[in-house]
C-alpha positions as a Markdown table, in Angstrom:
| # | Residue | x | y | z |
|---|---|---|---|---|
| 1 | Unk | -5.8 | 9.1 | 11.5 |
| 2 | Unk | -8.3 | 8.7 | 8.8 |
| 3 | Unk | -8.0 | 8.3 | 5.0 |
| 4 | Unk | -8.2 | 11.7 | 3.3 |
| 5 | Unk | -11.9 | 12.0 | 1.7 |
| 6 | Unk | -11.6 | 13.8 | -1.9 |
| 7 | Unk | -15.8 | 15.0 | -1.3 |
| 8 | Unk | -14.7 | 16.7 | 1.9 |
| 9 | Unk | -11.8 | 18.8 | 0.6 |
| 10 | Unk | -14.5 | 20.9 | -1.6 |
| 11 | Unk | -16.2 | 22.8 | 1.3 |
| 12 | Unk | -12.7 | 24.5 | 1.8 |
| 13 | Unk | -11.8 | 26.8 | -1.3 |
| 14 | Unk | -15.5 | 27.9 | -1.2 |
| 15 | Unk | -15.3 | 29.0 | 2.3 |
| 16 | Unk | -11.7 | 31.1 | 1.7 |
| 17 | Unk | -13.7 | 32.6 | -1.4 |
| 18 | Unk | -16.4 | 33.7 | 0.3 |
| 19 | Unk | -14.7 | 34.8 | 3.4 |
| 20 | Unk | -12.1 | 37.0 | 0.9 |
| 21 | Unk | -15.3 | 38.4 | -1.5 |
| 22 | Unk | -16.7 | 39.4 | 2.0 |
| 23 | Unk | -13.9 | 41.0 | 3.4 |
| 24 | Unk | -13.3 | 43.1 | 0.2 |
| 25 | Unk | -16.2 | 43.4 | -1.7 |
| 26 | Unk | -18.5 | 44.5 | 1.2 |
| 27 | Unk | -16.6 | 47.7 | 2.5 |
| 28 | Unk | -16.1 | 48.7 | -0.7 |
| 29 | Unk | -19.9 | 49.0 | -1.2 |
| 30 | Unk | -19.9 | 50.3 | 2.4 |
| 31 | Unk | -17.9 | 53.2 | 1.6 |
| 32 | Unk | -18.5 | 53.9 | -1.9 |
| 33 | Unk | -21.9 | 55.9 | -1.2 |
| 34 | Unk | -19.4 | 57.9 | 1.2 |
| 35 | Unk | -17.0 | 58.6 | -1.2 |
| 36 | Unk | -19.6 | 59.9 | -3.8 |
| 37 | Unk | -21.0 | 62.3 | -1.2 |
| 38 | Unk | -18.5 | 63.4 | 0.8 |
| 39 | Unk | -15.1 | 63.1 | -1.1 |
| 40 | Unk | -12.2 | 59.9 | 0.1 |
| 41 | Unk | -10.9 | 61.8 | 2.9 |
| 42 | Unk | -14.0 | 62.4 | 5.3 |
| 43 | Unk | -15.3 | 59.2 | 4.1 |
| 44 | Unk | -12.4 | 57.0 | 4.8 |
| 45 | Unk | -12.4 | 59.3 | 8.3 |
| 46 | Unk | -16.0 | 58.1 | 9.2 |
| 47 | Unk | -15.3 | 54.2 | 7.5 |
| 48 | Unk | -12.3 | 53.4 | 9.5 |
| 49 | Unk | -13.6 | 53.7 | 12.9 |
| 50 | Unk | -16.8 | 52.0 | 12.3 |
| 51 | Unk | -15.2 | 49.0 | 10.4 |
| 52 | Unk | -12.9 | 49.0 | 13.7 |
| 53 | Unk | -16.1 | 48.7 | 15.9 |
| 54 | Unk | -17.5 | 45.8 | 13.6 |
| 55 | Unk | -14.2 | 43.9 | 13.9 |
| 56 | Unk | -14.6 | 44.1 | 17.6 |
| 57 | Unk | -17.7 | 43.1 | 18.0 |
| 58 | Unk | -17.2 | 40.1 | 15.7 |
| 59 | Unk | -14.4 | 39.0 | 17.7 |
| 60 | Unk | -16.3 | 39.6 | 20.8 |
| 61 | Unk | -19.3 | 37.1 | 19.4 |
| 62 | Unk | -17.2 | 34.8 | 17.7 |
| 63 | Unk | -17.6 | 31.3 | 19.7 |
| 64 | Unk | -14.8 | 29.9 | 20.9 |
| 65 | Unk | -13.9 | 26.7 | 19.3 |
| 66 | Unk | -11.7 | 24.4 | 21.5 |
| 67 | Unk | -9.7 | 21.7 | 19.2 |
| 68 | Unk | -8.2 | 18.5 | 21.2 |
| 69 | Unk | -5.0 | 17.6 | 19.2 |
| 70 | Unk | -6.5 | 14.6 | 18.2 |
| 71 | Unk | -8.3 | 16.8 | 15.9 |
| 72 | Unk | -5.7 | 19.2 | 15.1 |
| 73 | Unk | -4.9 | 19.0 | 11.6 |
């Protein structure tokens, strides 16, 4: 097992920000030209399945990433 590198511990918090600003922020511009036309309900009605569609397909193209656990951490 190797020393614990302070540089490589950096990439980390940056990638849970972006993955959080992405997963919030983004719907919420998504819908919010709904909302202003059509009202929450219908909006949220027409939202929900196609954010369920776009979850899908990312897990469907997501690669699948193998870890031996040597490399498990």
């Amino acid at each position: 097992m190797s020393a614990e590198v302070p540089e490589a511990r950096g990439p980390v918090p940056v990638t849970f920000c972006t993955i959080v600003y992405a997963g919030l922020g983004l719907p919420a511009v998504a819908a919010g030209p709904l909302v202003t036309y059509q009202g929450m309900a219908p909006a949220m009605d027409e939202f929900a399945p196609a954010a369920a569609v776009g979850c899908v397909l990312i897990l469907a193209v997501h690669p699948r990433v193998s870890r031996r656990p040597e490399q498990a951490v």
